[in-house]
Backbone atoms as SQL, in Angstrom:
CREATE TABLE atoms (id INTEGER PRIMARY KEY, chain TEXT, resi INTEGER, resn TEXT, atom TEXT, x REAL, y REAL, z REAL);
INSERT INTO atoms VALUES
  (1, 'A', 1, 'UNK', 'N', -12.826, 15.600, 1.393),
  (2, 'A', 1, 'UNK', 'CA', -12.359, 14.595, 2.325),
  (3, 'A', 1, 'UNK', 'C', -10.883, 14.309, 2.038),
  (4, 'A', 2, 'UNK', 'N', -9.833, 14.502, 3.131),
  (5, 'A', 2, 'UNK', 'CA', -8.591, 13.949, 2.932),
  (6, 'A', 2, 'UNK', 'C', -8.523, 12.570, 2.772),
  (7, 'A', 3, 'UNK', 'N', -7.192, 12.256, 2.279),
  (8, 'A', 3, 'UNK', 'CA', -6.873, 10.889, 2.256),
  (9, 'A', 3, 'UNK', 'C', -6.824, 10.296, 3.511),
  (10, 'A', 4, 'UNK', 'N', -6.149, 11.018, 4.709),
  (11, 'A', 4, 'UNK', 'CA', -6.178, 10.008, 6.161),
  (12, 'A', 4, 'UNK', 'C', -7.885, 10.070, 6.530),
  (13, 'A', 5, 'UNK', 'N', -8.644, 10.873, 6.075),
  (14, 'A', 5, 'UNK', 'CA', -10.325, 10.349, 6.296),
  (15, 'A', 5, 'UNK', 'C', -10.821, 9.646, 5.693),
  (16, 'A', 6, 'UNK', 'N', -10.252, 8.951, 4.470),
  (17, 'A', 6, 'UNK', 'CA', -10.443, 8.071, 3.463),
  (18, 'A', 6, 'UNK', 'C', -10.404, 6.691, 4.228),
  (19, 'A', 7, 'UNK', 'N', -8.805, 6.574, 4.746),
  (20, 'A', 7, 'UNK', 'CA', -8.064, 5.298, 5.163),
  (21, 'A', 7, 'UNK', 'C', -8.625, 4.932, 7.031),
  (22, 'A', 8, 'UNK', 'N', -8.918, 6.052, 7.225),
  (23, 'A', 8, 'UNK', 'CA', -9.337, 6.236, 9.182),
  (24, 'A', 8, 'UNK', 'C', -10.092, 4.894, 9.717),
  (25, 'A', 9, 'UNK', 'N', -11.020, 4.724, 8.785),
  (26, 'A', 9, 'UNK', 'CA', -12.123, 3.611, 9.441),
  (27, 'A', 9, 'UNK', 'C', -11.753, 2.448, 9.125),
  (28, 'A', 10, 'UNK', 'N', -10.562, 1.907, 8.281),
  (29, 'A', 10, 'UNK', 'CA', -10.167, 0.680, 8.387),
  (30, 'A', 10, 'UNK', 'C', -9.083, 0.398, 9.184),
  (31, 'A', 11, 'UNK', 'N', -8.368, 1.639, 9.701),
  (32, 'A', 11, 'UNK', 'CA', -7.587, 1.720, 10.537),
  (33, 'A', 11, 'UNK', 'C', -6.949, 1.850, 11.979),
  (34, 'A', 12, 'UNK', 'N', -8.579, 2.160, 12.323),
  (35, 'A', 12, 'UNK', 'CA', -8.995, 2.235, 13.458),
  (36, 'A', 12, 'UNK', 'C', -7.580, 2.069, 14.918),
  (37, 'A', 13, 'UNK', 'N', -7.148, 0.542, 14.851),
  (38, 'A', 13, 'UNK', 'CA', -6.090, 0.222, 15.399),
  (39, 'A', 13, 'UNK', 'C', -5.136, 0.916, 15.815),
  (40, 'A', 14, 'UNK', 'N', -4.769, 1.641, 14.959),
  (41, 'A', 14, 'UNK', 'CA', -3.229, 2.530, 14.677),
  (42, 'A', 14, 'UNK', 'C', -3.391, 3.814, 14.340),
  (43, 'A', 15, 'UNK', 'N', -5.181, 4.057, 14.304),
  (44, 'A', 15, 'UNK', 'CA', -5.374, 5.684, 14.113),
  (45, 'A', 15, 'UNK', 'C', -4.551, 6.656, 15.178),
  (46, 'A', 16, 'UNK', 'N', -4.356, 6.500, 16.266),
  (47, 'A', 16, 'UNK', 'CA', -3.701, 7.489, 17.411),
  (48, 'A', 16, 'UNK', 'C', -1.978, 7.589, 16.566),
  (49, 'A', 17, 'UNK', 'N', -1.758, 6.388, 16.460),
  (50, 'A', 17, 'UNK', 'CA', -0.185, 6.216, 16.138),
  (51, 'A', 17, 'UNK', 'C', -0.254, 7.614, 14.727),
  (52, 'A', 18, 'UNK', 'N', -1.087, 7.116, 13.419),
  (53, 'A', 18, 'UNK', 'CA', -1.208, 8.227, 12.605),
  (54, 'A', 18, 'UNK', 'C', -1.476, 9.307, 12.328),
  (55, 'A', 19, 'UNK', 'N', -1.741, 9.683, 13.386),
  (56, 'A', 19, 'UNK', 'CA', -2.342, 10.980, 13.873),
  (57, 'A', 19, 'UNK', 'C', -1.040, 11.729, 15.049),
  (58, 'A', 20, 'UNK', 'N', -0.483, 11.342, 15.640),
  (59, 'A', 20, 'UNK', 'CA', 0.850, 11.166, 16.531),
  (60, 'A', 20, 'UNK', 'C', 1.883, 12.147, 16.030),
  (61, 'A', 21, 'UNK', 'N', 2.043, 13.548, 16.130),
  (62, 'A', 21, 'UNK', 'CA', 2.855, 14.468, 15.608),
  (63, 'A', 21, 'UNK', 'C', 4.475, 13.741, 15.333),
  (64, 'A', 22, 'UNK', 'N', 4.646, 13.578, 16.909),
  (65, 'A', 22, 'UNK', 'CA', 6.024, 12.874, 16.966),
  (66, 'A', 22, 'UNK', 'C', 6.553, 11.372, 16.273),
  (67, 'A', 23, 'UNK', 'N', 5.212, 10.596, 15.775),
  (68, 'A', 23, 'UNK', 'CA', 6.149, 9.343, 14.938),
  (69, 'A', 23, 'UNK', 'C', 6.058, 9.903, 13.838),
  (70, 'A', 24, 'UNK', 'N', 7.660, 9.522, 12.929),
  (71, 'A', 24, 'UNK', 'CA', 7.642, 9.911, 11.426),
  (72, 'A', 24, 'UNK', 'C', 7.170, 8.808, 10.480),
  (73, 'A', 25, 'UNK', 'N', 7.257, 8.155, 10.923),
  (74, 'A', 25, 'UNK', 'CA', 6.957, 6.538, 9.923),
  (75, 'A', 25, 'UNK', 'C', 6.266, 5.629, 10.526),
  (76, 'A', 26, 'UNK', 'N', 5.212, 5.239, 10.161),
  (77, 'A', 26, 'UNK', 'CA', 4.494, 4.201, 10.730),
  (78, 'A', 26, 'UNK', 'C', 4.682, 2.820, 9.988),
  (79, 'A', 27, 'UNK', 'N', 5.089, 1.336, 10.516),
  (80, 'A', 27, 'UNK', 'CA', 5.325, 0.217, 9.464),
  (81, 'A', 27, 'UNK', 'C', 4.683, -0.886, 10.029),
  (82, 'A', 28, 'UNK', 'N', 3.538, -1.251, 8.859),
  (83, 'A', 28, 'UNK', 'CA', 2.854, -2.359, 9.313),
  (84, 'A', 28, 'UNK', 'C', 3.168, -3.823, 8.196),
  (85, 'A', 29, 'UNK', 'N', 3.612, -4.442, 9.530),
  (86, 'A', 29, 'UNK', 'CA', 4.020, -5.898, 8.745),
  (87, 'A', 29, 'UNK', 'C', 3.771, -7.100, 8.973),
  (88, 'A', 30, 'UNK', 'N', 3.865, -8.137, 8.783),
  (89, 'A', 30, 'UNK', 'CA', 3.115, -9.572, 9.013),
  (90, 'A', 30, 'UNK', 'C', 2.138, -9.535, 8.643),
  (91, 'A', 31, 'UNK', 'N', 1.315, -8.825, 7.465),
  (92, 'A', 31, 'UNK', 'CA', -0.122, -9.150, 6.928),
  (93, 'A', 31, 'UNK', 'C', -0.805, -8.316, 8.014),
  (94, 'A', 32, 'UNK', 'N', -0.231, -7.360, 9.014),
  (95, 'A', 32, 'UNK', 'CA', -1.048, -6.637, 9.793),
  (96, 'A', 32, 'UNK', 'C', -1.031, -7.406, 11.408),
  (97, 'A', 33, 'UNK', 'N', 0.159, -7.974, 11.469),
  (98, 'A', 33, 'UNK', 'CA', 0.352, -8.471, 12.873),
  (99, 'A', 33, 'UNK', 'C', 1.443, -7.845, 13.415),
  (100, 'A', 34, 'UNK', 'N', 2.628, -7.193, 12.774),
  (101, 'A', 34, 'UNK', 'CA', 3.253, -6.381, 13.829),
  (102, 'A', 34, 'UNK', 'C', 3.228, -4.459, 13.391),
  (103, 'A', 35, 'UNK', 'N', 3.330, -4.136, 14.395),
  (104, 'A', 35, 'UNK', 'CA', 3.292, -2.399, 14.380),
  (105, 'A', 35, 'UNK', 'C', 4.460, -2.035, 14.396),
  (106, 'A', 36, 'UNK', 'N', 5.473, -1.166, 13.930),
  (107, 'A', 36, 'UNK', 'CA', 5.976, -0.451, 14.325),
  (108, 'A', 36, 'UNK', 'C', 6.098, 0.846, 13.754),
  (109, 'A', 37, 'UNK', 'N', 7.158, 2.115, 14.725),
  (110, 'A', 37, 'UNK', 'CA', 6.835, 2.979, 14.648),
  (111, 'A', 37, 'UNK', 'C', 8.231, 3.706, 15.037),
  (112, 'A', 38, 'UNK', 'N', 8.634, 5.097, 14.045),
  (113, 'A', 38, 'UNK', 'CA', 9.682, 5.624, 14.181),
  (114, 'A', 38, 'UNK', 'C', 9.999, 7.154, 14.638),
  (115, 'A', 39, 'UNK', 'N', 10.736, 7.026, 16.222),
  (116, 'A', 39, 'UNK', 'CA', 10.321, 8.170, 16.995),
  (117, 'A', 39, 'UNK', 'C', 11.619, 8.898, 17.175),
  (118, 'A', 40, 'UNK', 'N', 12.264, 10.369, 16.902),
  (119, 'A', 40, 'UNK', 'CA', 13.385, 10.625, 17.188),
  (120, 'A', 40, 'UNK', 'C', 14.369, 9.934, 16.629),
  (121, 'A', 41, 'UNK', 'N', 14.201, 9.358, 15.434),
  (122, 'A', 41, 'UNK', 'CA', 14.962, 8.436, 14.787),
  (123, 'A', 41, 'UNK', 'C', 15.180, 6.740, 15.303),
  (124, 'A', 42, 'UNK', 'N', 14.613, 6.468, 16.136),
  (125, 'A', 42, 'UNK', 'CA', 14.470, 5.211, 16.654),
  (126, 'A', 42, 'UNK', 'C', 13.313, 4.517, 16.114),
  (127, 'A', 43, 'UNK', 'N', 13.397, 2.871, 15.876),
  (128, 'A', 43, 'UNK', 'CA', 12.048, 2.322, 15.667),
  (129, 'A', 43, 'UNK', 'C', 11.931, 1.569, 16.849),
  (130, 'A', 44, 'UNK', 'N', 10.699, 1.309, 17.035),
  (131, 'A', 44, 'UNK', 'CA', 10.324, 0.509, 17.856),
  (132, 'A', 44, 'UNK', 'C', 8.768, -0.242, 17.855),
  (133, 'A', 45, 'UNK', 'N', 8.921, -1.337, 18.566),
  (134, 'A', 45, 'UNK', 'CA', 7.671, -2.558, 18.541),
  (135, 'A', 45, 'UNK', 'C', 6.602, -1.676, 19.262),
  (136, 'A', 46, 'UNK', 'N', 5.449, -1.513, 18.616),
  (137, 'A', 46, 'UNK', 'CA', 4.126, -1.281, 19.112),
  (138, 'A', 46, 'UNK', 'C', 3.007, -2.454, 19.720),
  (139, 'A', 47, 'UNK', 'N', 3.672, -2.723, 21.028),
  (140, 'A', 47, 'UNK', 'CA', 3.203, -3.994, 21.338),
  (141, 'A', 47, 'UNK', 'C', 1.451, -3.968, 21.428),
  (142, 'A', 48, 'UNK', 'N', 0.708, -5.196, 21.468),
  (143, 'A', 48, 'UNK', 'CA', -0.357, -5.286, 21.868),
  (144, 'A', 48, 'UNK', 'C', -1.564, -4.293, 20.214),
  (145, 'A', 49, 'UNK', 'N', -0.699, -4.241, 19.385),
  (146, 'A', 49, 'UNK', 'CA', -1.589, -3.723, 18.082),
  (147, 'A', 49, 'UNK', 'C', -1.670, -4.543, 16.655),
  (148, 'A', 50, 'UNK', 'N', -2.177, -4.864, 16.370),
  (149, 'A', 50, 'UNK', 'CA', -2.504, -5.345, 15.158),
  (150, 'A', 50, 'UNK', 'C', -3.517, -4.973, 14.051),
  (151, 'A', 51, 'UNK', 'N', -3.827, -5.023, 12.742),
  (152, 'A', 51, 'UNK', 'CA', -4.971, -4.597, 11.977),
  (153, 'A', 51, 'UNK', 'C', -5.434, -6.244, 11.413),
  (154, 'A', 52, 'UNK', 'N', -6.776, -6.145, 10.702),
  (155, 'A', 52, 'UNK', 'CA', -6.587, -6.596, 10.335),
  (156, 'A', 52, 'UNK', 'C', -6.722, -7.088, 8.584),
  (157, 'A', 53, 'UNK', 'N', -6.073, -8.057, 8.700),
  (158, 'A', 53, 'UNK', 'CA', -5.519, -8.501, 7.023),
  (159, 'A', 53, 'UNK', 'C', -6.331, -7.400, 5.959),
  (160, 'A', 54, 'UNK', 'N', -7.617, -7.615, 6.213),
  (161, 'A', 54, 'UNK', 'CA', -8.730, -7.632, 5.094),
  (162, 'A', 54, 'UNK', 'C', -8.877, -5.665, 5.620),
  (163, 'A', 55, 'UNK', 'N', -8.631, -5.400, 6.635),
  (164, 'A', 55, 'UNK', 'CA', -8.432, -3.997, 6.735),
  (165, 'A', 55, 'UNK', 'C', -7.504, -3.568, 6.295),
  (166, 'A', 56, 'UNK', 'N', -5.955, -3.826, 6.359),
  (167, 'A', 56, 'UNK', 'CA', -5.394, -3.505, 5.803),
  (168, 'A', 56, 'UNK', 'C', -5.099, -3.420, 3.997),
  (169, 'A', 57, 'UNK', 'N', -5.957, -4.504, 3.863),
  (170, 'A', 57, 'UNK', 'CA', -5.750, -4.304, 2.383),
  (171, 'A', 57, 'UNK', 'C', -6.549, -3.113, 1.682),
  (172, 'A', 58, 'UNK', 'N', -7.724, -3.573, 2.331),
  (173, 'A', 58, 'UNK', 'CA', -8.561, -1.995, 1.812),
  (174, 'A', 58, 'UNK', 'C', -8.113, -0.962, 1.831),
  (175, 'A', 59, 'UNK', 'N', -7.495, -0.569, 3.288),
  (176, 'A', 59, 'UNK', 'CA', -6.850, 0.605, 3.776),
  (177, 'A', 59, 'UNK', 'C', -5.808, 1.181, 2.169),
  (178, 'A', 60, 'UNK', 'N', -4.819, 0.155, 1.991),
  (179, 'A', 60, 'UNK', 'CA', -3.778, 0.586, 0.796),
  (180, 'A', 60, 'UNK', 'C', -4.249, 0.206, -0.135),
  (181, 'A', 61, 'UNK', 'N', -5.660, -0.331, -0.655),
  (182, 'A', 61, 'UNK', 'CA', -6.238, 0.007, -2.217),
  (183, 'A', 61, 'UNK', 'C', -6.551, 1.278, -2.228),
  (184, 'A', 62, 'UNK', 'N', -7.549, 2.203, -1.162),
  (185, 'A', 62, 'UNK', 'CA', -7.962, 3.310, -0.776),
  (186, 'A', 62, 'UNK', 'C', -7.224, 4.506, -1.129),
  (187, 'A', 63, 'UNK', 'N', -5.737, 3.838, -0.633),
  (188, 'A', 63, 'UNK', 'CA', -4.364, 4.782, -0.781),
  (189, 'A', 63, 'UNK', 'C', -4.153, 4.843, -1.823),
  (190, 'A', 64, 'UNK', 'N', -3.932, 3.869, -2.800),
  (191, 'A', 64, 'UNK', 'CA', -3.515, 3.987, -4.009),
  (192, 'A', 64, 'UNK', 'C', -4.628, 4.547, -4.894),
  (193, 'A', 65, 'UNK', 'N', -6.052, 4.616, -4.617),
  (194, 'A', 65, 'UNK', 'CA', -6.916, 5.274, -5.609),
  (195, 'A', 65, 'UNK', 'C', -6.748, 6.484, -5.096),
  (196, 'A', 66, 'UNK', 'N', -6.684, 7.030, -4.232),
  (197, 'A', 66, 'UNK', 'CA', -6.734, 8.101, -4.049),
  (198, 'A', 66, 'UNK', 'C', -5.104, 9.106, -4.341),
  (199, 'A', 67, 'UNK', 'N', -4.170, 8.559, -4.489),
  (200, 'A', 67, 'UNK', 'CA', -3.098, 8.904, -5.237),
  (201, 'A', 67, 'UNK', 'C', -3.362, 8.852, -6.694),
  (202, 'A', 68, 'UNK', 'N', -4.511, 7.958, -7.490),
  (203, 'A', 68, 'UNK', 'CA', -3.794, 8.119, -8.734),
  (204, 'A', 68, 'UNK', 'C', -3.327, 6.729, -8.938),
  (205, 'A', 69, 'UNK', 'N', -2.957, 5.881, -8.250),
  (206, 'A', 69, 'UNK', 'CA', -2.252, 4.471, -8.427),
  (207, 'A', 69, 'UNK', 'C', -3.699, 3.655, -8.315),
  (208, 'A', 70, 'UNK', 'N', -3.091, 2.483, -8.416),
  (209, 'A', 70, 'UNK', 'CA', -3.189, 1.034, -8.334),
  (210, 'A', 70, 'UNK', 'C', -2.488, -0.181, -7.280),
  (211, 'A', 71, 'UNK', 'N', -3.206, -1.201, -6.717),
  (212, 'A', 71, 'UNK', 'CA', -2.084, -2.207, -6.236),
  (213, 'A', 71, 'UNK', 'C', -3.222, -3.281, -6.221),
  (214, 'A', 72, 'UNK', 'N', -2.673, -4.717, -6.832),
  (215, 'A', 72, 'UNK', 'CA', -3.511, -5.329, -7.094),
  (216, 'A', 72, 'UNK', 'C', -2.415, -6.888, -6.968),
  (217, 'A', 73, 'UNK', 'N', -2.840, -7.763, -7.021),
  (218, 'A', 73, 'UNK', 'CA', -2.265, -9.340, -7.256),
  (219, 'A', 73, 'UNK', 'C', -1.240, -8.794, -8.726),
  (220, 'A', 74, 'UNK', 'N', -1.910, -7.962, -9.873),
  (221, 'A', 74, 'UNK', 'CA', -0.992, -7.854, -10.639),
  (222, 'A', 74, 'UNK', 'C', -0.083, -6.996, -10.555),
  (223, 'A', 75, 'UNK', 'N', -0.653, -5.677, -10.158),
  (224, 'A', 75, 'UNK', 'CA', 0.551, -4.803, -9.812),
  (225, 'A', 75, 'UNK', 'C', 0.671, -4.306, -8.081),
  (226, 'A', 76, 'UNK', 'N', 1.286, -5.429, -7.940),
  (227, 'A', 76, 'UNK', 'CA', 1.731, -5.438, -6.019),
  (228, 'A', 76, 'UNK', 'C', 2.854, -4.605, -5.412),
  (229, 'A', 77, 'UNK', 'N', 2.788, -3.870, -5.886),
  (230, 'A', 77, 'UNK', 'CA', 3.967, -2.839, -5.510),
  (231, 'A', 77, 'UNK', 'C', 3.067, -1.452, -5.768),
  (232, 'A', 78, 'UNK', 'N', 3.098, -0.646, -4.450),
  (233, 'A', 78, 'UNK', 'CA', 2.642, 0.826, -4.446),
  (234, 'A', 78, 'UNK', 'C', 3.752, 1.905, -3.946),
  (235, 'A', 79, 'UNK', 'N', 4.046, 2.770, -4.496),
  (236, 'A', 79, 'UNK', 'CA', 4.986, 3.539, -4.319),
  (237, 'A', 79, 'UNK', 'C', 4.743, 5.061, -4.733),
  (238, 'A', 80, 'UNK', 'N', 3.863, 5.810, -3.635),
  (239, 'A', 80, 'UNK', 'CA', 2.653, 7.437, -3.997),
  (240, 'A', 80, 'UNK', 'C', 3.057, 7.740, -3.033),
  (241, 'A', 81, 'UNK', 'N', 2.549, 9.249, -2.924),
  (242, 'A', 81, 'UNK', 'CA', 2.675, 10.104, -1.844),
  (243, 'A', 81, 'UNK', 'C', 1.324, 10.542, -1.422),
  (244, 'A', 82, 'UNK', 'N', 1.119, 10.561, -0.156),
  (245, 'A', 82, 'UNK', 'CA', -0.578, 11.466, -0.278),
  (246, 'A', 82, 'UNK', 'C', -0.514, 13.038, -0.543),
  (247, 'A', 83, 'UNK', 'N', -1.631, 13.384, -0.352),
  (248, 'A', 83, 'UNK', 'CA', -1.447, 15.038, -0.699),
  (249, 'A', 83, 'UNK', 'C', -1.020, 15.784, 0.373),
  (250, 'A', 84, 'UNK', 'N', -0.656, 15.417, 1.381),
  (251, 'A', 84, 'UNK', 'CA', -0.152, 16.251, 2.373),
  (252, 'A', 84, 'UNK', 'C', 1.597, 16.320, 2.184),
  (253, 'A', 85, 'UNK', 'N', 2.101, 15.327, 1.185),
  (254, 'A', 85, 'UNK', 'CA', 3.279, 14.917, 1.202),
  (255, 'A', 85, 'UNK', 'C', 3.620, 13.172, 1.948),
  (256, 'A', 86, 'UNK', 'N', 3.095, 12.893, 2.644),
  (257, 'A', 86, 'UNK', 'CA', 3.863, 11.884, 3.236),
  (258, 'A', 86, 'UNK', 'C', 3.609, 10.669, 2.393),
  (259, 'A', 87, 'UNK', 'N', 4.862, 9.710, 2.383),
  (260, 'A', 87, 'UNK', 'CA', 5.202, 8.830, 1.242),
  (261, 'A', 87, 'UNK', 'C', 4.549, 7.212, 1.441),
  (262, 'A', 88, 'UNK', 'N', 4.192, 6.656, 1.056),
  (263, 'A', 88, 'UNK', 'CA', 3.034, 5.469, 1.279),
  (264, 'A', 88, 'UNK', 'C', 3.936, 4.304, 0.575),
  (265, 'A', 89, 'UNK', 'N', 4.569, 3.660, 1.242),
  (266, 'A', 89, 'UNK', 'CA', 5.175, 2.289, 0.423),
  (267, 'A', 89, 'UNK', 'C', 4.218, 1.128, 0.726),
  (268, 'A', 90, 'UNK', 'N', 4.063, -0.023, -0.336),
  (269, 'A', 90, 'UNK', 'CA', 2.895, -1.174, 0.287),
  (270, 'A', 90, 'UNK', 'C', 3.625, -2.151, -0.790),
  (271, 'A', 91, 'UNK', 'N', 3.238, -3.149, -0.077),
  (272, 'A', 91, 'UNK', 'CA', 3.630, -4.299, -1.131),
  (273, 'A', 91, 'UNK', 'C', 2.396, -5.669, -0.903),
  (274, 'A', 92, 'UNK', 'N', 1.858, -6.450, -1.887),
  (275, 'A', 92, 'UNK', 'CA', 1.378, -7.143, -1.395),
  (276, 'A', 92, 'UNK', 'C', 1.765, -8.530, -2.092),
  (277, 'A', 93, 'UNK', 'N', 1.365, -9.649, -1.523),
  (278, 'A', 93, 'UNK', 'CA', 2.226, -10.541, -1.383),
  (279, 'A', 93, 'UNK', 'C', 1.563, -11.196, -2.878),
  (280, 'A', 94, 'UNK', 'N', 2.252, -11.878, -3.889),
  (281, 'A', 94, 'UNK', 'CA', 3.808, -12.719, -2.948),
  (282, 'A', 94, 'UNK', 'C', 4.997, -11.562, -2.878),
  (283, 'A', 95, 'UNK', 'N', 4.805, -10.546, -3.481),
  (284, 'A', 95, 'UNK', 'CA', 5.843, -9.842, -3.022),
  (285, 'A', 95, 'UNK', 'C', 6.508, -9.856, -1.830),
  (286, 'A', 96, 'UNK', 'N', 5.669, -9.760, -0.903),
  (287, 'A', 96, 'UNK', 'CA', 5.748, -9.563, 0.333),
  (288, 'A', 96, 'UNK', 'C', 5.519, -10.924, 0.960),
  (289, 'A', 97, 'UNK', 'N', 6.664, -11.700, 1.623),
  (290, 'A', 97, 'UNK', 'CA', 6.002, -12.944, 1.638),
  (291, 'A', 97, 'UNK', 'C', 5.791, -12.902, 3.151),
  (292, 'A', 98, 'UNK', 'N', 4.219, -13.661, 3.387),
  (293, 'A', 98, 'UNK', 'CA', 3.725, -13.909, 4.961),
  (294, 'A', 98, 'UNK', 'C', 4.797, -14.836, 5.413),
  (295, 'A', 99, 'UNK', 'N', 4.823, -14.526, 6.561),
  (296, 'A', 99, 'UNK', 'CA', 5.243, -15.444, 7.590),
  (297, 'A', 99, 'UNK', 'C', 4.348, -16.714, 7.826),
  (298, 'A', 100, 'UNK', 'N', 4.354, -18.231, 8.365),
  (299, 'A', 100, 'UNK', 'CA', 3.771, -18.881, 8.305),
  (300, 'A', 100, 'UNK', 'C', 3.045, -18.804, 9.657),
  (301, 'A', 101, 'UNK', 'N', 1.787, -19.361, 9.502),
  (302, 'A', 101, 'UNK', 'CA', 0.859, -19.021, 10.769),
  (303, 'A', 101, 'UNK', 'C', 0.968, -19.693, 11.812),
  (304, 'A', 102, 'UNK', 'N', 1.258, -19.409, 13.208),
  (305, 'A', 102, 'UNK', 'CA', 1.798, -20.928, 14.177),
  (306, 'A', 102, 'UNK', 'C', 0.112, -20.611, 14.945);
């Protein structure tokens, strides 16, 4: 089993986007409230997508066991590659600090 069959089912949301020959970078931020995505060297807002929180976190523990890493409250910073090559940055908070909820 690859790593993107590992991460697929919590990801559901943004599976097309990761799967998407043409985006090079996929960036999910706000705790999993905004998408974006980098096409031809441009980024841009992936309106109308979100994950969520508790998916996303699984999603990049998943990532990091399956690299070999860790990311945890203590060590909140992930910085692996999967085995296909492509590079996996994650941070979790407080590193990463949420935005406040309106």
């Amino acid at each position: 089993m690859s790593s993107l069959d590992r991460i697929l089912p919590f990801l559901k949301p943004i599976e097309d986007l990761l799967c998407d020959p043409t985006v090079t970078e996929l960036m999910v931020n706000g705790g999993g409230r905004r998408v974006f995505v980098e096409r031809d060297g441009a980024l841009e807002l992936v309106p109308g997508r979100s994950l969520e929180p508790r998916n996303l976190a699984v999603a990049i523990k998943n990532i990091a066991r399956a690299c070999g890493d860790e990311i945890s409250d203590v060590q909140p910073i992930l910085d692996a590659r999967l085995e296909d090559g492509s590079r996996v940055a994650a941070m979790f908070p407080p590193v990463a600090r949420l935005p406040a909820r309106r």
